[in-house]
N, C-alpha and C positions, 0 to 999 in steps of 0.2 A: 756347812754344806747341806743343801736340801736332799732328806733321804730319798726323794722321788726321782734323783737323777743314778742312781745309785743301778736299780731295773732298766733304766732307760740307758744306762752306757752299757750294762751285762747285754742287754736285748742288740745294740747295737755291733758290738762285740761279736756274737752270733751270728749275726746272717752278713756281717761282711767276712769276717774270715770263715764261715763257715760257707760261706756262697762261694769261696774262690777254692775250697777244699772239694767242695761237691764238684767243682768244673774240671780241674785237675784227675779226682777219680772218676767220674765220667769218662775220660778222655784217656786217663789209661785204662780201664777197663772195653771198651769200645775203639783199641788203636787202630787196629787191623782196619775198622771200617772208616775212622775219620781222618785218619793217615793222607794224606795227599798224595805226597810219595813212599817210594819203598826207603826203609831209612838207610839200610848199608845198599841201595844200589850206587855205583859209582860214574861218574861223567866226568873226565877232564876237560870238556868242551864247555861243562856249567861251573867250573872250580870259580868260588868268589862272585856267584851272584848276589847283586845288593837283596834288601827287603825290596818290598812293592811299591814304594812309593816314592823310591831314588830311583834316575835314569839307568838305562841299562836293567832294570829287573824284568824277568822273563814271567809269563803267564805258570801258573798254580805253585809257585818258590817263594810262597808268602814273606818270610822270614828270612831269604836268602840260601845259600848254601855254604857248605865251608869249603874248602883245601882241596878237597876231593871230589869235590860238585853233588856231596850229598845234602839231600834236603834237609836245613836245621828245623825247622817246624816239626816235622815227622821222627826227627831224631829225637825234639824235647819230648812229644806224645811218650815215645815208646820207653824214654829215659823215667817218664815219670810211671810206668810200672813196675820197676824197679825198685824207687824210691818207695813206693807207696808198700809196697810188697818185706820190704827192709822192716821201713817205720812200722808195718803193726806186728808181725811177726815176733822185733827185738824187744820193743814197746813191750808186748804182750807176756815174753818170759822174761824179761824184767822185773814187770812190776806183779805177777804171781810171785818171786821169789823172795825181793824184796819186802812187798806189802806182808806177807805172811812171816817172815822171820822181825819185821818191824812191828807187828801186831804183836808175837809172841812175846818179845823184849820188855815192851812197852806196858803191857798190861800186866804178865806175871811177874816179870822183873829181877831181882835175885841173882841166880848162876847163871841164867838162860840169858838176862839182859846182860852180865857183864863177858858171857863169852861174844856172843853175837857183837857188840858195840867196840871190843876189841879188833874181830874181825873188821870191821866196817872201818876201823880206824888205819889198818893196816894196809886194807886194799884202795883206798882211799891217799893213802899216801903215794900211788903208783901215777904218773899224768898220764890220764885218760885217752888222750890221741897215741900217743907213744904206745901203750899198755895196748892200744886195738890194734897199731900196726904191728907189734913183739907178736900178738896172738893170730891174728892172720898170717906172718910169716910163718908161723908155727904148724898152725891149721891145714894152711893152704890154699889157695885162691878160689872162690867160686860163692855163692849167695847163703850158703847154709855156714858158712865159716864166718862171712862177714855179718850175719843174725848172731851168729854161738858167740861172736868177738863181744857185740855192742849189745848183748845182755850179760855176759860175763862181768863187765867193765860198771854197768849202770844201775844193777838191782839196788847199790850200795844207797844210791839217791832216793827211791823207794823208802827202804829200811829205814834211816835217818827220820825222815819227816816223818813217817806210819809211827815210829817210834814214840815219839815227841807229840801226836796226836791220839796215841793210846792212852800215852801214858796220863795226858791232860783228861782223858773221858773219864779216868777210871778212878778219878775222885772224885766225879759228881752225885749226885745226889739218886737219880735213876739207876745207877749200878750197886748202890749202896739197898736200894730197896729189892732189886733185884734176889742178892744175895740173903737177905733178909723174905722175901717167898721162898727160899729156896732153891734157886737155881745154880746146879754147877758152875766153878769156875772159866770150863772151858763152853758151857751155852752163853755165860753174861757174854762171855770174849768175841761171842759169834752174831748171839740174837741183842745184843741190844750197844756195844761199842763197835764192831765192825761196821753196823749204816748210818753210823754217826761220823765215820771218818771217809767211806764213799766219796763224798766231795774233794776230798785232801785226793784221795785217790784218782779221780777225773782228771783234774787239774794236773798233776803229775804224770798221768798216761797219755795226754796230747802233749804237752809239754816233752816228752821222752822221745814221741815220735818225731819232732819236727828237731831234737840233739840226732834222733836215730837218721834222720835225712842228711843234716850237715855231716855227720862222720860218716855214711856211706859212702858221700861226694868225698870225702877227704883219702878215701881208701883208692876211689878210680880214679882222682887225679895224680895218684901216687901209683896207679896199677896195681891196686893188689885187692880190687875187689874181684866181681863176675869175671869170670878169665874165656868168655866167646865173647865174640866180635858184637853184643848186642848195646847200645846206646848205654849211656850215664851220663849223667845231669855235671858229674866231677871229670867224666872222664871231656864229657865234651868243652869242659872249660878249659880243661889242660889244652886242647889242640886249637881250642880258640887264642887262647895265651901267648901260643906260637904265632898267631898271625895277627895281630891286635892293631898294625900299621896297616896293613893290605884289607883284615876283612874285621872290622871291629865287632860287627853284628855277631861274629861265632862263640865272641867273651859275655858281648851284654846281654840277650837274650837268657842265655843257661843260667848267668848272673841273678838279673831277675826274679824270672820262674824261683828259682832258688829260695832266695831271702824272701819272697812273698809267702810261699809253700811254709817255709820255718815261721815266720810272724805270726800266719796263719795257724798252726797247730797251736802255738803258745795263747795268743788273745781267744781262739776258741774253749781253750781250757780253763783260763781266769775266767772267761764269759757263762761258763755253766757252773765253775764252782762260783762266783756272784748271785748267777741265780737260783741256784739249789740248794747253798750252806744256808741253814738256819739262821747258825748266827751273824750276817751279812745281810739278814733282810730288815 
């Protein structure tokens, strides 16, 4: 294979799912103003309008409305500040907890790796979906339970790989010279294997966000995410689900949005560790 296509698929990687990333936070950050309508107002006189381009659609219901005549367009807007708000939040103390107990494992190794790697095997044994809905039943409904659930549940995946990427820095030949100037065990671990593994790290952190989006959606189609009345991307597939004969548009739209937002966090992540790792150039 010519290593010139190697830039050229990373680069392309990038600005498609990175172009539909930026539109999406765009659009939730700016709902309020590009919102067409209001998302829980309700009309049983618009229940079940089609999109805009089947008979019957009514002017600014782009996307149709569901069951209750609320605007899906304006619903997906507001549903994806949620998501987006989930994904970096859980993402975010995730893989602090992990990358650092994966770092320590990996590089000093010893008791510190075989307690941690125990742990990770233990909690790893629990099914992930199940394990976040035990712990939101626990916790209790609402945005700060469902982050605390799906970093609880995911640092484990962090750890693993951070592990397995220390441990490989930490016989090469730079950390050998390292130790040899002189440098503490815990500066080599910081100043010269930690931005070596950076990449491993990227990769894993969009990657996390776009599992932290799918279990979001898994939590409000089951009701036990956000507990007010505000839109989800899960919750509104659930009540499209209901209606899939009379208003299809309520399943495939959120449907969609969905899987593209996920594709997209994952090929943005391989796209910049492609172009960033070293050893991939």
């Amino acid at each position: 294979m010519d290593d010139r296509r190697v830039p050229r698929r990373a680069g392309a990687r990038l600005w498609l799912a990175g172009g539909w990333l930026l539109i999406a936070l765009l659009a939730a950050v700016l709902a309020p103003l590009i919102a067409p309508q209001d998302p829980l107002a309700q009309d049983l006189m618009l229940e079940r309008l089609p999109p805009f381009w089947m008979s019957g659609a009514e002017p600014g219901y782009w996307l149709g409305t569901d069951s209750l005549g609320r605007d899906l367009l304006s619903r997906l807007i507001f549903g994806a500040r949620i998501a987006f708000i989930v994904a970096f939040a859980a993402a975010m103390a995730a893989c602090l907890v992990g990358s650092a107990l994966g770092l320590i494992a990996g590089y000093f190794g010893g008791w510190a790796d075989r307690i941690i790697s125990r742990v990770v095997d233990v909690w790893m044994a629990f099914p992930p979906v199940l394990f976040a809905i035990l712990l939101v039943a626990v916790l209790g409904t609402g945005l700060s339970s469902v982050i605390l659930a799906i970093a609880i549940i995911d640092w484990t995946r962090f750890c693993r790989v951070i592990r397995a990427e220390a441990m490989s820095q930490s016989r090469m030949d730079y950390v050998e010279s390292a130790r040899i100037a002189g440098y503490g065990r815990v500066g080599i671990m910081l100043r010269e294997v930690l931005p070596n593994v950076v990449p491993s790290i990227v990769a894993l952190l969009s990657l996390e966000m776009g599992i932290a989006v799918i279990v979001e959606a898994i939590l409000s189609f089951v009701n036990l995410s956000i507990s007010t009345d505000d839109p989800t991307w899960g919750g509104i597939i659930a009540e499209g689900r209901l209606s899939i004969h009379q208003a299809w548009w309520v399943l495939v739209f959120p449907l969609i949005t969905l899987i593209l937002t996920v594709l997209s966090f994952s090929q943005f992540g391989e796209g910049l560790k492609a172009r960033f790792d070293p050893v991939l150039k």
